[in-house]
N, C-alpha and C positions, 0 to 999 in steps of 0.2 A: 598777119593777124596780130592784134593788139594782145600783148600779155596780161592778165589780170592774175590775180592770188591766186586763181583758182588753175588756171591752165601754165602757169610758169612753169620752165621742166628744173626738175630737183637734182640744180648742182651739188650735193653734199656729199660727202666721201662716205660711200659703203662698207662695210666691215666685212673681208670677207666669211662667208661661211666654214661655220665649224661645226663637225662631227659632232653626234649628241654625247654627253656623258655618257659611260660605260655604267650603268647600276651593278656596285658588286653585291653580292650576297652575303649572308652571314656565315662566316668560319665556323668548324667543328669548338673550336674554344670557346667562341662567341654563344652559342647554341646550350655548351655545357655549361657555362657560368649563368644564364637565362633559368634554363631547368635548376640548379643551383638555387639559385633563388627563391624558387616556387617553391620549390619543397621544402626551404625553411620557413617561407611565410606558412604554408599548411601545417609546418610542425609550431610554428606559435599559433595559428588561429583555430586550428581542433582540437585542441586539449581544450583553449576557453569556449571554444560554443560547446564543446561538453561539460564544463564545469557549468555555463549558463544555463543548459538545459537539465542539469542537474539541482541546480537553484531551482528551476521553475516547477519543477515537480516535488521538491522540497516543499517548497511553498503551499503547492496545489494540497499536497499530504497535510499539513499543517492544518487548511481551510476544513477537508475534508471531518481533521479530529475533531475541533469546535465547531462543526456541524453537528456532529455526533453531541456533543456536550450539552448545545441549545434543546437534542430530543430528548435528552436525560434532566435536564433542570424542568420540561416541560412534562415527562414520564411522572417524576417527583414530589410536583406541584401537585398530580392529580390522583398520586396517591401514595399521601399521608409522609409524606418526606423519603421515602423510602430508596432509596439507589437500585438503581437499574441492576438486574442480576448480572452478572458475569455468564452465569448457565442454569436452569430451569427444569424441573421434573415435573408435570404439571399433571400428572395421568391421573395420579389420586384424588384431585382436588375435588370436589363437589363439582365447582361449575370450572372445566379445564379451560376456555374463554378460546378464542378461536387462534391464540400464536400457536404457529403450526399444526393445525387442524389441515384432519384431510379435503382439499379442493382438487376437484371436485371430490359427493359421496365416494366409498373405495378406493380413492385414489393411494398412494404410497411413496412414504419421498423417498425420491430416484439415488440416495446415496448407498454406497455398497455394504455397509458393516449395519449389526442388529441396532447397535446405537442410533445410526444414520438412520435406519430405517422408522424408528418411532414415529409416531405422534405426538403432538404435546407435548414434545423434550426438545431442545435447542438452548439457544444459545440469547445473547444480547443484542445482536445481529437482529435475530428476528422479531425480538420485542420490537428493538425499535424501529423497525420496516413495518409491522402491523401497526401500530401506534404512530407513525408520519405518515400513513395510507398509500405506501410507494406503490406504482403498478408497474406489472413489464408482461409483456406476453409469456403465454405458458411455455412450459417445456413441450417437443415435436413427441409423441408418442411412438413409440416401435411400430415397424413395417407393417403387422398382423391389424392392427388397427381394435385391439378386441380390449387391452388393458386402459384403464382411465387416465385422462391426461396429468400428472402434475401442475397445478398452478400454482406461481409464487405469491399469491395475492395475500397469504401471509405468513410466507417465510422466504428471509434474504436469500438473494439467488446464490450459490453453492456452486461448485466444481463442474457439476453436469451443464447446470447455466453455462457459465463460463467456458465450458470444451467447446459450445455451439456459439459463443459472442463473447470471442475472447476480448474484443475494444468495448465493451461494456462499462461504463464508470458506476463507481458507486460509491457514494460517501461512507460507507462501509470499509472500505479496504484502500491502500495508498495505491500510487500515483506511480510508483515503479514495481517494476518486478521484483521477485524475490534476487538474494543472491545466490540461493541454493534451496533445494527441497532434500526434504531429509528421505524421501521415500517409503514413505506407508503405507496406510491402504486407505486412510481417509484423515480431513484437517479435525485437528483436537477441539470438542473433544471427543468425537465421533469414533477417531481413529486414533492411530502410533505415530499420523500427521499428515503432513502434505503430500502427494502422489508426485511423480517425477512431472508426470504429463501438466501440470500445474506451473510451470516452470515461465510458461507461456502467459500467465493471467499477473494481475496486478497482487502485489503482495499483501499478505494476510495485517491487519491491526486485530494484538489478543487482548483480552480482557483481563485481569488478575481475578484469580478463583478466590482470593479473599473473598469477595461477593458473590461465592456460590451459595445459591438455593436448594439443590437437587436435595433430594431426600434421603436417597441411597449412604448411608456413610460408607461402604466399599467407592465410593465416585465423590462423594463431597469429604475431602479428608482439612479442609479449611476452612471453609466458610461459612454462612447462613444470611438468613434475611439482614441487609446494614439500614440503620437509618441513617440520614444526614447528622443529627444530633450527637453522633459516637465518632465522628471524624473532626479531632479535637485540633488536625492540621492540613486542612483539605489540600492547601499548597506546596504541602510535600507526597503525599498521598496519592500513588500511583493506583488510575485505574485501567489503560490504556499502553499498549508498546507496539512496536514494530516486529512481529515473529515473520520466523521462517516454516513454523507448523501449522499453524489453524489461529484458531477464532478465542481461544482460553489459554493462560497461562498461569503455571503453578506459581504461587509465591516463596520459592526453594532456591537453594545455589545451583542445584544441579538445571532447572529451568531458564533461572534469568544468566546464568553463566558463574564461573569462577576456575577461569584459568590457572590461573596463580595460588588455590586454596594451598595452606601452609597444610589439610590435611589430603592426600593421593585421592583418599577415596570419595572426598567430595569435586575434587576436579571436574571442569565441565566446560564447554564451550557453550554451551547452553541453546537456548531456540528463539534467541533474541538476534533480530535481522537487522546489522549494522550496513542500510543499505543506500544511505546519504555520501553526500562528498564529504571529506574526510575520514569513512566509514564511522559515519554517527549514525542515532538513531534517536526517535520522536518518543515523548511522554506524552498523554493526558493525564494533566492532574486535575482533582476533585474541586477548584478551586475553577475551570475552564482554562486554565494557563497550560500550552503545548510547550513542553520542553527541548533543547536539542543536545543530546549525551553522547559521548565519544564513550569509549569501549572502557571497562573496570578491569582489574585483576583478581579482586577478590569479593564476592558477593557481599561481605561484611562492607565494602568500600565503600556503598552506596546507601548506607544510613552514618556509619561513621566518620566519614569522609564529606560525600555531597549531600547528605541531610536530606534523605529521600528516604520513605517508607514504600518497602513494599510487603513484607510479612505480618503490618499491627497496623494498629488503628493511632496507634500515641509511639 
């Protein structure tokens, strides 16, 4: 047979066969210097995606104030310059105008204390939720089916909301939870403050009662109707913070804090919710500028010191 390429038999030297590599395994060393690892890259990447997520909710709380501030410059415009109340007694009034009117007829808002329970009293919250025309579905009415529903249609949803839609947002209230609830029986100024059970809901932004309306001088011990024109430094002029109690706050040492008062008996940690990364906490000022404050020692500090009003107008 004639050889060709393709039929020639293949003189070339064989290599003999060799056993396959052995595959070893990883050693107990190998294994603990591995976990090793891990657990320090977790210990540097959890602290920063909670610092980031802690920025993103900073931020979100930020948006939420100057949301707030766009309904106050537009509340203001449309009557007569006037700043949004802090809190409201409106029972007396000739025409009490429908914030926090009973929806439906009869109906009764769902909070626990006789404050809570009004008509026509609240808060700034619910001005400006009636006044931006927010809707949310009503409150579920009790088992019995016999009492009237609660409707928010105009007043900011409130604690009972929130026990049934705790992921509920609301440019009303920030973007984290609280750090703590003081344990009262209703958010101020309804109540002594925030409930334990509350603990669960996104944290309260109060108002300074400088701008309280209410009528009662036993309930309004600061404030009354402000116009625009009496706020000779809007950009210092706190009307907005981060609490740990409700929806109003006193313009006192004993409210906004004063750890370090030189005198015992105004000492206070106060009801101001330092609940940001670096345990700061958010201003709105009367200017729409949000501010970000780390924590004072002494209530004087923060006109003295950081040139911030919050008990005057000048």
């Amino acid at each position: 047979m004639v050889q060709t390429p393709f039929n020639a038999p293949d003189d070339r030297p064989r290599s003999p066969k060799t056993p396959a590599a052995r595959r070893r395994g990883m050693t107990v060393v190998e294994i603990v210097a591995v976990v090793g690892i891990i657990i320090l890259l977790m210990g540097i990447l959890l602290p920063a995606l909670g610092i980031a997520s802690g920025n993103a909710r900073w931020a979100k709380s930020q948006s939420n104030m100057r949301q707030v501030y766009q309904l106050m410059q537009e509340y203001s415009t449309d009557n007569r310059e006037i700043i949004c109340p802090a809190a409201f007694d409106y029972r007396n009034s000739g025409y009490p105008g429908k914030v926090r009117s009973a929806q439906p007829a009869g109906a009764v808002p769902p909070l626990n204390t006789p404050l809570g329970q009004r008509l026509n009293y609240g808060t700034w919250t619910d001005i400006l939720w009636t006044y931006g025309d927010f809707s949310v579905p009503k409150l579920g009415g009790d088992s019995s089916g016999t009492d009237p529903v609660w409707n928010y249609r105009y007043d900011s949803p409130d604690r009972p909301y929130y026990e049934t839609n705790e992921s509920y947002d609301s440019i009303f209230r920030a973007a984290l939870k609280p750090t703590m609830t003081p344990g009262g029986d209703e958010a101020t100024p309804y109540g002594t403050g925030a409930r334990p059970s509350e603990a669960a809901h996104n944290g309260y932004f109060a108002a300074n009662l400088l701008f309280d309306t209410r009528t009662d001088s036993a309930e309004n011990l600061y404030g009354e109707w402000r116009n625009n024109s009496e706020v000779k430094r809007p950009a210092n002029t706190v009307y907005l913070i981060d609490s740990n109690y409700g929806e109003t706050i006193e313009p006192t040492a004993l409210a906004f804090g004063s750890p370090d008062d030189i005198d015992p008996g105004m000492q206070s940690e106060g009801q101001v919710d330092f609940r940001y990364p670096g345990e700061t906490t958010l201003m709105l000022f009367l200017d729409g500028h949000v501010g970000t404050e780390g924590r004072w020692e002494q209530f004087s500090d923060l006109r003295e010191i950081r040139n911030i009003l919050v008990d005057s107008l000048r």
